[in-house]
C-alpha positions as CSV (number, residue, x, y, z in Angstrom):
1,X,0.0,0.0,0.0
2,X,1.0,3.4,-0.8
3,X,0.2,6.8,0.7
4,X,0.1,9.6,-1.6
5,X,0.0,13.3,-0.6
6,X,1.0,17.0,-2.3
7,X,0.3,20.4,-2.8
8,X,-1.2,22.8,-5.1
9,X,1.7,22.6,-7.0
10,X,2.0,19.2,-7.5
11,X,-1.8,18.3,-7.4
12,X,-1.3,17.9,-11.9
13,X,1.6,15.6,-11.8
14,X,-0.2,13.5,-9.0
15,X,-3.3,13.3,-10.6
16,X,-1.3,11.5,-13.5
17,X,0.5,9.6,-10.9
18,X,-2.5,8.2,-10.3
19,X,-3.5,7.2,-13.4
20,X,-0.4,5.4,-13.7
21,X,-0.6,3.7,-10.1
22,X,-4.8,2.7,-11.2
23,X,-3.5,1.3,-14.4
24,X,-1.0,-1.0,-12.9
25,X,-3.8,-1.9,-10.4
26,X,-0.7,-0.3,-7.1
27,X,-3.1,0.5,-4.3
28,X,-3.0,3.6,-2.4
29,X,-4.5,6.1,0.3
30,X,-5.0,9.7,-1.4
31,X,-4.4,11.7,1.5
32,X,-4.9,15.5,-0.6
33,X,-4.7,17.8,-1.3
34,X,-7.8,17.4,-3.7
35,X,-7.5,20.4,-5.9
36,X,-5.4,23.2,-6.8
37,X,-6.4,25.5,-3.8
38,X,-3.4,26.9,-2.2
39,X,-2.5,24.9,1.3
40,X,0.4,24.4,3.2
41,X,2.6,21.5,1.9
42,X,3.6,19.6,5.5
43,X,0.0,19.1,6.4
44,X,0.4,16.4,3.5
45,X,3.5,15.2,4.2
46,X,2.5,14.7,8.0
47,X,-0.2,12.4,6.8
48,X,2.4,10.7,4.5
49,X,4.7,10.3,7.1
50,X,2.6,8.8,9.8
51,X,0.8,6.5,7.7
52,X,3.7,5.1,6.9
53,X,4.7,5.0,10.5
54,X,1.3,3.7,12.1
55,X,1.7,0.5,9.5
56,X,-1.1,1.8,7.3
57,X,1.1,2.1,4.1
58,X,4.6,0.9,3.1
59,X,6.0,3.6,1.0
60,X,4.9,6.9,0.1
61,X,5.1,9.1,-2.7
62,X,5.1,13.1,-2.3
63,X,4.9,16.2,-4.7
64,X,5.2,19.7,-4.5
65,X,6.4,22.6,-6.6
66,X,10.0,21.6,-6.1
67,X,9.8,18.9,-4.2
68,X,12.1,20.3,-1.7
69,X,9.9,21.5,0.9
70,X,7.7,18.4,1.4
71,X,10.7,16.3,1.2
72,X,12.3,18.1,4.3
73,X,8.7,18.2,6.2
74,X,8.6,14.8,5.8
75,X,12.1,13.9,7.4
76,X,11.4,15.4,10.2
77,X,9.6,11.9,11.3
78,X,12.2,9.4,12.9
79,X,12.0,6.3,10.7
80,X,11.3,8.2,7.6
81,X,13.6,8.1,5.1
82,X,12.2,10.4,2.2
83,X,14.2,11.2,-1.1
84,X,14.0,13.8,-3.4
85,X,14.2,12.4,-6.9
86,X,14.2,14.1,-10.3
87,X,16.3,11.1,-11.9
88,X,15.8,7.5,-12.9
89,X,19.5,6.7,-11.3
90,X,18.6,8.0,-8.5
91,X,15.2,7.1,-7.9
92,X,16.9,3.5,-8.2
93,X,20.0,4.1,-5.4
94,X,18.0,5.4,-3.2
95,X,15.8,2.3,-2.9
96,X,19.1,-0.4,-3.5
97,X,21.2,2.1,-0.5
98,X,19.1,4.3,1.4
99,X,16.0,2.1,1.3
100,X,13.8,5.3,1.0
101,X,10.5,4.7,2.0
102,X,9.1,7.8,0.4
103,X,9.4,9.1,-2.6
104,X,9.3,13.2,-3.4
105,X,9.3,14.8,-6.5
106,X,8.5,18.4,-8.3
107,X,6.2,19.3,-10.1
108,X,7.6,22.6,-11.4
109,X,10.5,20.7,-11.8
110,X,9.7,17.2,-13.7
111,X,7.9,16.4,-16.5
112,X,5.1,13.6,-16.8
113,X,7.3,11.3,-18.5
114,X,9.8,11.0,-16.3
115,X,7.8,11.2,-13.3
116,X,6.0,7.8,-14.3
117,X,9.5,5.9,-15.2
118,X,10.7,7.4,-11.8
119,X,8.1,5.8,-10.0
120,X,7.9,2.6,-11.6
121,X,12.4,2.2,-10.5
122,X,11.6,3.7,-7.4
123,X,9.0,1.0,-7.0
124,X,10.5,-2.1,-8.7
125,X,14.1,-1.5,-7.0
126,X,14.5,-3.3,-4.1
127,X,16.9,-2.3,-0.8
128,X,20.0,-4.2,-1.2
129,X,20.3,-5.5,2.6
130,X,23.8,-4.8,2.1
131,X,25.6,-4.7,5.3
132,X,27.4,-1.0,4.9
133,X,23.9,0.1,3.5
134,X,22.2,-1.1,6.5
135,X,24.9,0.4,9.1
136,X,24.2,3.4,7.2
137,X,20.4,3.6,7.5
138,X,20.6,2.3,11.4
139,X,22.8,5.6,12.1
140,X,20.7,8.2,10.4
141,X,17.4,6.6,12.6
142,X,19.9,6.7,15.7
C-alpha cells in the first residue's frame, strides 16, 4: 500500500500519478490535497509520514512545486527516510542504498514522463540489505 500526498503545485503531476498507479492496479490512500487550492505543503507530508509510520502504508510518494519543501517536512519523522528524486539513477539508489521509504518529486521541476519511469524504478528497485547500506540507515534513525 501506498500513501500519496502533495500540494497545489503538484496536485497535476499526481493526478497522473495516479493514473499510472490505477493502471497498474498499485493501491493507495490519497491523503490531498484534492484540488489546486493553495495549502500548506507539511499538512500532506504529515499524513504521508505517519501512515507510513502507524503501518497503514509501506511507502509513500510526495509532490510539491520543487519537491524540496515536502521532502524536508517529511524527514522530520524518525524512521522516515524520504528522497528527493528528479532522476531515474537516482530514484533507483536510493531504494538499493538508502531504502527510502518515500518518494518526493517536483512538479515545477519534472515532466510527466519521467515522473511515471521514476516511480515505476523507485518501486520495482528493491533495498539491497547490504551490510554498509544497512549500518548506514541504522545511524541516520539513531
Amino acid at each position: 500500500m501506498l500513501a500519496l500526498g502533495c500540494d497545489a503545485a503538484g496536485f497535476a503531476l499526481m493526478q497522473e500519478v495516479k493514473k499510472h498507479l490505477d493502471a497498474k492496479a498499485i493501491k493507495y490512500i490519497d491523503h490531498g490535497t484534492y484540488n489546486e487550492d493553495r495549502v500548506d505543503y507539511p499538512v500532506y507530508a504529515h499524513k504521508v509520514a505517519k501512515s507510513i509510520l502507524e503501518g497503514e502504508a509501506q511507502k509513500g510518494i510526495l509532490i510539491c512545486g520543487s519537491g524540496i519543501g515536502i521532502s524536508i517536512a517529511a524527514n522530520r519523522f524518525k524512521g522516515i527516510r524520504c528522497a528527493l528524486v528528479h532522476d531515474v539513477f537516482s530514484a533507483k539508489s536510493t531504494r538499493g542504498h538508502n531504502d527510502s521509504n518515500i518518494l518526493a518529486m517536483g512538479g515545477w521541476v519534472i515532466g510527466k514522463g519521467l515522473a511515471l519511469e521514476i516511480v515505476d524504478t523507485w518501486l520495482n528497485t528493491d533495498f539491497s540489505n547490504e551490510e554498509r547500506h544497512q549500518k548506514r540507515i541504522d545511524m541516520i534513525d539513531a
